[in-house]
C-alpha positions in Angstrom: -66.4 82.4 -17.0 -65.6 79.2 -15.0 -65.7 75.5 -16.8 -67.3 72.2 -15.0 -67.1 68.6 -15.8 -70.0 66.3 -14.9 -71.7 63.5 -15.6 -75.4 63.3 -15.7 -77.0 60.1 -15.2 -80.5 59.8 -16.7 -83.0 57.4 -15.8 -85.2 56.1 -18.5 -88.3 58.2 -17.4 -86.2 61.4 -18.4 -84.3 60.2 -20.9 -86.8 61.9 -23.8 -86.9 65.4 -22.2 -84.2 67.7 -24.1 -82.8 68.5 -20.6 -79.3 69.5 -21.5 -80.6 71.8 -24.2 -82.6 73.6 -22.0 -79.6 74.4 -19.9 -78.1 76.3 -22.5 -80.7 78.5 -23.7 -82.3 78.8 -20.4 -79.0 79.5 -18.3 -76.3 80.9 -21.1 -74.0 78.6 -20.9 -72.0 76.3 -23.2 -72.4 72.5 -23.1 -69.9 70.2 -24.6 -70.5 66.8 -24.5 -67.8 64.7 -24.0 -68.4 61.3 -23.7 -72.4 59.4 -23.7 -73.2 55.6 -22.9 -77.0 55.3 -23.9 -78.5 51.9 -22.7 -82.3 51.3 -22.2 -82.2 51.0 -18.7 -79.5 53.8 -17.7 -77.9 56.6 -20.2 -75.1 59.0 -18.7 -73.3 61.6 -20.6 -70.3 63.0 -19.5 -70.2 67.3 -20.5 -68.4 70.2 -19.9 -70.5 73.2 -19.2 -68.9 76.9 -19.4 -70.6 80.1 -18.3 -71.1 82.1 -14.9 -70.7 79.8 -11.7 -74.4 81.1 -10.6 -76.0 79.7 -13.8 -73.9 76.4 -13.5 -75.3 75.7 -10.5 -78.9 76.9 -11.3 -78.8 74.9 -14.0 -77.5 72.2 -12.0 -80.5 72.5 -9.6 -82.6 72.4 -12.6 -81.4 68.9 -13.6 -81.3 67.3 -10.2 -84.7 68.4 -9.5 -86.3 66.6 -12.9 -84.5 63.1 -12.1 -81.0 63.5 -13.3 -78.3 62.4 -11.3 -75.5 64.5 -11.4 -71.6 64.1 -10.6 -68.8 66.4 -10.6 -65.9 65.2 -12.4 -62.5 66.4 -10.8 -59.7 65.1 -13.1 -60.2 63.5 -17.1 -63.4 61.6 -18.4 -62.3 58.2 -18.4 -64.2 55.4 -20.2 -66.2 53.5 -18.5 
């Protein structure tokens, strides 16, 4: 099992779609949120997702592909 830290950035014509559910029951994998700034014109959450390094990145895939911008994070979640 391997951990990532990201933060998705969702534009307001994805914002309704349960995308980060569907990551975990589609792909097995834990998601933690960490952090969320929800504004009407921009809403990024910051999670940790935990589960095989293939289904992180599917699911990943799966995100860009519907809209979502998506960023690695490689130290702590500041604010901001």
């Amino acid at each position: 099992m391997t951990k990532w830290r990201v933060v998705f950035t969702f534009s307001p014509e994805v914002i309704t779609e349960p995308i980060i559910y569907n990551l975990g029951q589609q792909f097995r994998r834990v998601t933690n949120i960490l952090r969320a700034d929800l504004t009407e014109e921009r809403s990024r959450i910051a999670l940790e997702m935990e589960g095989k390094e293939k289904d992180i990145e599917t699911g990943i895939a799966l995100a860009t592909s519907k809209g979502v911008r998506v960023d690695l994070v490689t130290g702590n979640i500041e604010e901001g």
